[in-house]
C-alpha positions, 0 to 999 in steps of 0.5 A, a space after each residue: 869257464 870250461 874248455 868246452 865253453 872257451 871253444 864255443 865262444 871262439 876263445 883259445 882253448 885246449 884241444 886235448 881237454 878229456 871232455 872235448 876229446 870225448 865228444 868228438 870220438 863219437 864222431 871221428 867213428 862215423 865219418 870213418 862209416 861214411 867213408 865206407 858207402 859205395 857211390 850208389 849209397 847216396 841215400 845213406 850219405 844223405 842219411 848220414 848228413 841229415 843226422 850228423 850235420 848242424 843243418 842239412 836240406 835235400 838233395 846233397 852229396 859228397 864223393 868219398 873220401 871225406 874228411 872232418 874234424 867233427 864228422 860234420 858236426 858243425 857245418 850247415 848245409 843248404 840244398 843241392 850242394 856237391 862235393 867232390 873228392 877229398 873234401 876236408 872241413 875242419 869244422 871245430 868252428 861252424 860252416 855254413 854253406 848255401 844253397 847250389 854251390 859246387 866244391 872241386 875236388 881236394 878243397 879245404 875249408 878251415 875254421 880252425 887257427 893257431 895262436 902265433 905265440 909259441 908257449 900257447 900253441 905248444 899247450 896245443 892251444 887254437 880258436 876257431 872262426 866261422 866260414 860263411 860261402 853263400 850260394 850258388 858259389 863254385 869253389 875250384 879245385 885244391 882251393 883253401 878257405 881259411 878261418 873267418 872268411 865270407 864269400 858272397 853268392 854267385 862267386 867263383 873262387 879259382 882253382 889252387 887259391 889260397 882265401 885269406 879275406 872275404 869275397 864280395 858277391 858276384 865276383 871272380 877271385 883266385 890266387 894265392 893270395 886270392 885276390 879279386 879279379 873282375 865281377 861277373 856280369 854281361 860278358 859272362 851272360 853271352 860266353 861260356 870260355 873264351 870265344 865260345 858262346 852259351 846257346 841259350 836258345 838251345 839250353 832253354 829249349 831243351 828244358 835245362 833251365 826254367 823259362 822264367 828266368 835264364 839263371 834260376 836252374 830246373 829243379 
């Protein structure tokens, strides 16, 4: 079995095997080209997406500077996604990530592991595990998604956490670790922050949402 064929099938691997190595330049040297677009440039980033990414649907965008393992080659986007600065995937596994959900600025999303064995990881040895976020998702600021981990839609991780397992879906999580705090339900449906209350009457009246459901966004 190759290197290549270890590393797809999330056995460990070596990461300094040449063949690796040699298909993952390619795209260390896009990325560096996506970095470079100016912020008007949204349709050369999409194009950028479309053409690198695993999957890509319509109408996403990620603020520069934005890091990659693989350029993005393993990572699967829904639609409407937003980025903001100094998203880092270290997409070596594959991330999958749904429609709608909103990543804060400095996130990392990891599938990428070392072994605890130090004789393997001094043969600079790892193994990759998949992440799935689910959609309509918000990720907050310096968040870190370790490997393997699932988060179900419609949760809110908080900023600065540390995810080391799986979220369940509709729920407020954070910390380091980060834990579950409460589902999102009722209250959240009446108050925006504290005391402050969501006007939904003004919000619908004003064509934000769709009148056939409060929680479904106007395209």
């Amino acid at each position: 079995m190759t290197q290549k064929e270890r590393m797809i099938q999330g056995l460990v691997y070596d990461t300094c095997d040449k063949e690796i190595m040699l298909m993952q330049a390619p795209y260390k040297e896009r990325l560096w080209e996506f970095n470079q677009f100016k912020p008007s440039e949204s349709d050369k980033k999409e194009a950028y997406m479309k053409e690198v990414f695993a999957e890509c649907g319509e109408g996403n965008y990620i603020e520069s500077p934005f890091h990659a393992s693989w350029g993005g080659k393993n990572v699967h986007f829904g639609s409407k996604i937003y980025a903001n600065f100094n998203l880092t995937l270290i997409d070596d596994g594959h991330i999958y990530i749904g429609d709608r959900v909103l990543i804060g600025p400095n996130v990392v999303i990891a599938t990428a592991n070392h072994p605890l064995n130090a004789e393997l990881r001094r043969k600079e040895m790892q193994y990759n595990m998949d992440v799935h976020i689910d959609e309509n998702v918000w990720i907050g600021a310096g968040s870190i998604i370790l490997p393997g981990v699932h988060i179900g839609k419609n949760s809110v991780i908080g900023a600065g956490s540390v995810v080391t397992h799986d979220v369940p879906p509709s729920s407020l999580a954070y910390g380091n670790p980060c834990r579950f705090i409460r589902e999102i339900g009722a209250i959240d449906r009446e108050f925006l922050h504290g005391d402050m209350r969501i006007d939904w009457d003004e919000i619908i009246s004003l064509g934000m949402l769709n009148k056939k459901g409060i929680f479904e966004p106007k395209e």
